[in-house]
C-alpha positions in Angstrom: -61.2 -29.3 -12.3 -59.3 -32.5 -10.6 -57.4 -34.7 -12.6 -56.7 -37.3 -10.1 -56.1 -41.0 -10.9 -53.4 -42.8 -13.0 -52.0 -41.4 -16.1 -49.7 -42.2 -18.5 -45.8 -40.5 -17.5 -47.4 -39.0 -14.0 -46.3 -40.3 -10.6 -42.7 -40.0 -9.2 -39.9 -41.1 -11.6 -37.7 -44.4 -10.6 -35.5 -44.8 -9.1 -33.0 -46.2 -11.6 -34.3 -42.6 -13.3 -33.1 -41.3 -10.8 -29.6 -42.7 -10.5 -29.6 -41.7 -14.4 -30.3 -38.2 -14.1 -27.6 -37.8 -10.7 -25.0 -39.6 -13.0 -25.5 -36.7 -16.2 -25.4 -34.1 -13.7 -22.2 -35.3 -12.1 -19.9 -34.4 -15.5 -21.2 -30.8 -14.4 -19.7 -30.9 -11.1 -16.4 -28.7 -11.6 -18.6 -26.1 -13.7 -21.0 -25.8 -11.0 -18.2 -25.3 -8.5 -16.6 -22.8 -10.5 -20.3 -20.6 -11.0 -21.0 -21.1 -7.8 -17.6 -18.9 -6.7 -18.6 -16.9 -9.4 -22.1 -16.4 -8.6 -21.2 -16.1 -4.6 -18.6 -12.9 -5.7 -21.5 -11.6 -7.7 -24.0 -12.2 -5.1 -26.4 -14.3 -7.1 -26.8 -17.8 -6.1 -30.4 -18.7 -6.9 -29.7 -21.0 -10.3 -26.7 -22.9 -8.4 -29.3 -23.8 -5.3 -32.1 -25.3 -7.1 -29.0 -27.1 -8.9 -27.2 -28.5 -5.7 -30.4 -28.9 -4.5 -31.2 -31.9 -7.1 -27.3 -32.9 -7.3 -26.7 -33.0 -3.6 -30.1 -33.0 -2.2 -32.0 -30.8 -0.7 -31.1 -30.5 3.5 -33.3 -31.7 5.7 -35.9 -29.4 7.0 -36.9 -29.2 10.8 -40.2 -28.0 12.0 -40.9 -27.0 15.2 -44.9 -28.0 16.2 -46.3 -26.7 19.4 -50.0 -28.4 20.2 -52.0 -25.9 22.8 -55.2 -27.8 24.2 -57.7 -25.1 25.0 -59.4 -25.3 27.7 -63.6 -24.6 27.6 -64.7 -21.3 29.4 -67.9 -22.7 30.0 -69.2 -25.1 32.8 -71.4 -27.9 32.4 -74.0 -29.0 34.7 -75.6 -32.4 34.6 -79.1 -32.5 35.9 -81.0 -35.9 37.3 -83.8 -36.2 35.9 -84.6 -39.6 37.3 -84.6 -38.7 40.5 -88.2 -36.7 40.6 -90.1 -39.2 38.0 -89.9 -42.0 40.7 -91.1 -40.0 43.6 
């Protein structure tokens, strides 16, 4: 079932929202720093990327699109018909 249209708390947070949540997350900075060293020795970093993904940003992503125009394997034939109804 779609639930399209406006609603009440749905749409994409402000940006002064935005600034807010970026400025609670910075008193975490030295924390995250230190589990991240921790969690690189341990060989789990999965928590601290979705983390430094909304602290830092995420990095830009690149995709690589290759368009291919395919070319009919058929051939088309126009016929005349004009020319025999006026003989």
């Amino acid at each position: 079932m779609s639930w399209g249209g406006k609603r009440i708390g749905s749409g994409r947070k402000t940006k002064s929202q935005e600034l807010q949540l970026i400025e609670e997350l910075s008193m975490y900075d030295e924390l995250a720093v230190k589990t991240l060293i921790d969690g690189i020795k341990r060989g789990c970093t999965k928590s601290l990327q979705l983390w430094f993904n909304y602290r830092l940003g995420k990095p830009t992503e690149t995709q690589n699109v290759t368009l291919v125009q395919e070319q009919p394997t058929y051939e088309v034939i126009v016929l005349d018909n004009d020319s025999e109804s006026t003989n």
